[in-house]
C-alpha positions as a Markdown table, in Angstrom:
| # | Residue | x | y | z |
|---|---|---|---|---|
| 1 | Unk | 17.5 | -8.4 | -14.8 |
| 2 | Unk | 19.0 | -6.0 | -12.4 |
| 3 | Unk | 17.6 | -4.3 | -9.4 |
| 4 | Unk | 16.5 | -1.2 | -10.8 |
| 5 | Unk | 14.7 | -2.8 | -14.0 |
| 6 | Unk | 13.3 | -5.7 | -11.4 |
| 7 | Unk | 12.1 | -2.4 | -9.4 |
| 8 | Unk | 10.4 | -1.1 | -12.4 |
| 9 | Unk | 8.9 | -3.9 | -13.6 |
| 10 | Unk | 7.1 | -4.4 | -10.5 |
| 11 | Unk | 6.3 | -0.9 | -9.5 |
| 12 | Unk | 4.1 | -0.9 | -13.3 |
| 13 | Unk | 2.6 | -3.9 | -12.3 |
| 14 | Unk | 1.3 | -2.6 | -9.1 |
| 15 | Unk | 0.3 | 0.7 | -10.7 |
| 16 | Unk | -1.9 | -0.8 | -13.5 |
| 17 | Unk | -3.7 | -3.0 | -10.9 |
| 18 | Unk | -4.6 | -0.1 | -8.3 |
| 19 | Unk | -5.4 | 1.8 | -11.2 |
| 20 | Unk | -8.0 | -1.3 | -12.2 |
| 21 | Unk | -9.1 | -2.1 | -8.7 |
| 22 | Unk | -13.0 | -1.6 | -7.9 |
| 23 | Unk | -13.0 | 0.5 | -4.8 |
| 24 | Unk | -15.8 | 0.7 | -2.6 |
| 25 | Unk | -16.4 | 4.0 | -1.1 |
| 26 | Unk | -17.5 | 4.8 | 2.3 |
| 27 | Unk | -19.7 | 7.4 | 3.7 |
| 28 | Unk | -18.5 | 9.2 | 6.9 |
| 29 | Unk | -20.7 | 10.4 | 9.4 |
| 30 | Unk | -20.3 | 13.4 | 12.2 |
| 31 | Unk | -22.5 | 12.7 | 15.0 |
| 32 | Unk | -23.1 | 15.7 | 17.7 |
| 33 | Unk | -22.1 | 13.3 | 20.5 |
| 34 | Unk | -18.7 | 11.8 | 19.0 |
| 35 | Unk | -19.0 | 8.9 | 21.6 |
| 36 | Unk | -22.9 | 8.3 | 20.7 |
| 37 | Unk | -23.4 | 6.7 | 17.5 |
| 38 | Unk | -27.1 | 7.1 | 17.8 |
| 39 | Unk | -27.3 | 11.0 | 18.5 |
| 40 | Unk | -28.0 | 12.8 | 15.9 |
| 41 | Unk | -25.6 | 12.9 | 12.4 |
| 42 | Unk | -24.2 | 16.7 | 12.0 |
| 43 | Unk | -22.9 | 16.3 | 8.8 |
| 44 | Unk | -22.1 | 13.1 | 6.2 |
| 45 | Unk | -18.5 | 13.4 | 4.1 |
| 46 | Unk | -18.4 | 10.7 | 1.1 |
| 47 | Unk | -15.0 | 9.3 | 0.3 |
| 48 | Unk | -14.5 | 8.2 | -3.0 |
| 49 | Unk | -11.7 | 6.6 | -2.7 |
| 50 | Unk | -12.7 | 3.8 | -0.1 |
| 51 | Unk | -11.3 | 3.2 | 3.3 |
| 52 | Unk | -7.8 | 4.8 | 4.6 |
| 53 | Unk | -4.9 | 3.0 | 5.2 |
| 54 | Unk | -1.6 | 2.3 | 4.7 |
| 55 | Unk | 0.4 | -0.9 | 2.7 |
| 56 | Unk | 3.8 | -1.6 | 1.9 |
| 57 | Unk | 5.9 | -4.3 | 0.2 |
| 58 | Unk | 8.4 | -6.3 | 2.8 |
| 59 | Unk | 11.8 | -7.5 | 1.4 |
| 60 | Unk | 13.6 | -10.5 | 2.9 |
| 61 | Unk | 16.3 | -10.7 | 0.6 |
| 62 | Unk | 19.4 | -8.8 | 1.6 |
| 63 | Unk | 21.2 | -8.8 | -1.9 |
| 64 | Unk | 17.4 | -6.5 | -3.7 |
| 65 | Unk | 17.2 | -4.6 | -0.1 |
| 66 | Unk | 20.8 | -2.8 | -1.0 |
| 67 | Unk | 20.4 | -2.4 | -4.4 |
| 68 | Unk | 17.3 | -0.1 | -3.4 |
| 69 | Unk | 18.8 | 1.3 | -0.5 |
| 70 | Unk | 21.9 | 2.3 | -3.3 |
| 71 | Unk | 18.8 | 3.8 | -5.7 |
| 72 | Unk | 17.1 | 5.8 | -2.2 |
| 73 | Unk | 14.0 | 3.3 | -2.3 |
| 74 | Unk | 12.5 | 1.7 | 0.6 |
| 75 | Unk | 14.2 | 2.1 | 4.4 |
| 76 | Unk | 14.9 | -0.5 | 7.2 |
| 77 | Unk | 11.4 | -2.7 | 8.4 |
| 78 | Unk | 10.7 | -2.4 | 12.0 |
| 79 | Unk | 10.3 | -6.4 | 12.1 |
| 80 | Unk | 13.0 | -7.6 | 9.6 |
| 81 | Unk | 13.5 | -6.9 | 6.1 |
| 82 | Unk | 13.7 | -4.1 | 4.2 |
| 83 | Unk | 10.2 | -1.8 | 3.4 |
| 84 | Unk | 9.0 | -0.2 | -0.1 |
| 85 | Unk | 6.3 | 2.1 | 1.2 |
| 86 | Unk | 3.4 | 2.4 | -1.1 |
| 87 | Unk | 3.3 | 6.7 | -1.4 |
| 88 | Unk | 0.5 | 6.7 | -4.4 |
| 89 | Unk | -3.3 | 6.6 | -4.3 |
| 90 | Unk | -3.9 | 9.0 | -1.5 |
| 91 | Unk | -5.1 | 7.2 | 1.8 |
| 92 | Unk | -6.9 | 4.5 | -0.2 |
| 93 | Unk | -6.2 | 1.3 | 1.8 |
| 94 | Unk | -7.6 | -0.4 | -1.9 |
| 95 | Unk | -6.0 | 0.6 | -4.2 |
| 96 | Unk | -2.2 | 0.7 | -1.7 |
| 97 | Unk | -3.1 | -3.2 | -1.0 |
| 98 | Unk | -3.9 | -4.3 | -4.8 |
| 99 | Unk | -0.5 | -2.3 | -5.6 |
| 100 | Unk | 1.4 | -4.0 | -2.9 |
| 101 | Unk | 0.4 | -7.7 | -3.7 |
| 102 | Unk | 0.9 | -7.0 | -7.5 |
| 103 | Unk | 4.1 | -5.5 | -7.1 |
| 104 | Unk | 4.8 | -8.4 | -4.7 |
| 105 | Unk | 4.0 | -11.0 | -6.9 |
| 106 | Unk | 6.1 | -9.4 | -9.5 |
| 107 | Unk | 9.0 | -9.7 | -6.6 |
| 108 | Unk | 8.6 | -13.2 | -5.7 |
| 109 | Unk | 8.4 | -14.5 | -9.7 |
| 110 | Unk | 11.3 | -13.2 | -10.1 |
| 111 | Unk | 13.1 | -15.1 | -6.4 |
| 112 | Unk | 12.6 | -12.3 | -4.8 |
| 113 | Unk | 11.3 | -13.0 | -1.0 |
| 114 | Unk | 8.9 | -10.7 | -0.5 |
| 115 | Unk | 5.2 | -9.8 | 1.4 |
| 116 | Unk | 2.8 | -7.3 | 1.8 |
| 117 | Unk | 2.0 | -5.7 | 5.0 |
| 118 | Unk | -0.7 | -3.4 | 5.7 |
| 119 | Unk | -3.3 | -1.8 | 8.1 |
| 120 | Unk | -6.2 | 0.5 | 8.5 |
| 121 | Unk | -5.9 | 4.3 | 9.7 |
C-alpha cells in the first residue's frame, strides 16, 4: 500500500468514527462578574457539539512523514515527528480525538509509528 492509499484508508476510518461518536454537549454560562461564578448568569449559550479543542495525529516514521510532506499533508511537530492536524468537526474536542485515535490505529496496523496528541481550548 503506498502513502497516499495508507493516508486514505485511515483518514475514512477516522471520519466514520467521529461521525459515530456520542458527543456530550455543554452548556456555557455568562456571569455579570466574569471572575464570580456565583454572581448572577447574563445569558446561557448551548453547544452542541461538546467541549472545544484541538487533536492531531503524530508521525515517528520518517519514510510516511515525506511521503505526506510530498502530497502537502501534515507539517513539522514541535516535539518530534511529523503532525496531521485534525481540520474537521469544528472545535469539537470529541469528535477530533475519536478521529485521531481511529486514524491512528489505522497508522500503527499498518507499522506505522504513530500517536495522538490533543488538548482543550
Amino acid at each position: 500500500m503506498n502513502i497516499a492509499e495508507l493516508y486514505n484508508q485511515a483518514r475514512a476510518a477516522g471520519l466514520s468514527a467521529a461521525q459515530a461518536a456520542q458527543v456530550a454537549p455543554m452548556i456555557v454560562n455568562a456571569h455579570a462578574n466574569p471572575l464570580d461564578a456565583n454572581s448572577e448568569i447574563t445569558r446561557s449559550y448551548f453547544v452542541e457539539d461538546g467541549v472545544c479543542g484541538f487533536a492531531s495525529v503524530v508521525v515517528k516514521n520518517i519514510k510516511f512523514a515525506n511521503g505526506l510532506k510530498k502530497l502537502g499533508i501534515g507539517r513539522k511537530n514541535y516535539g518530534g515527528g511529523y503532525c496531521i492536524s485534525v481540520r474537521d468537526f469544528n472545535q469539537s474536542l470529541t469528535r477530533k480525538e475519536v478521529y485521531a485515535h481511529a486514524f491512528a490505529e489505522v497508522l500503527r496496523a499498518n507499522g506505522v509509528d504513530a500517536y495522538v496528541d490533543s488538548r482543550m481550548d
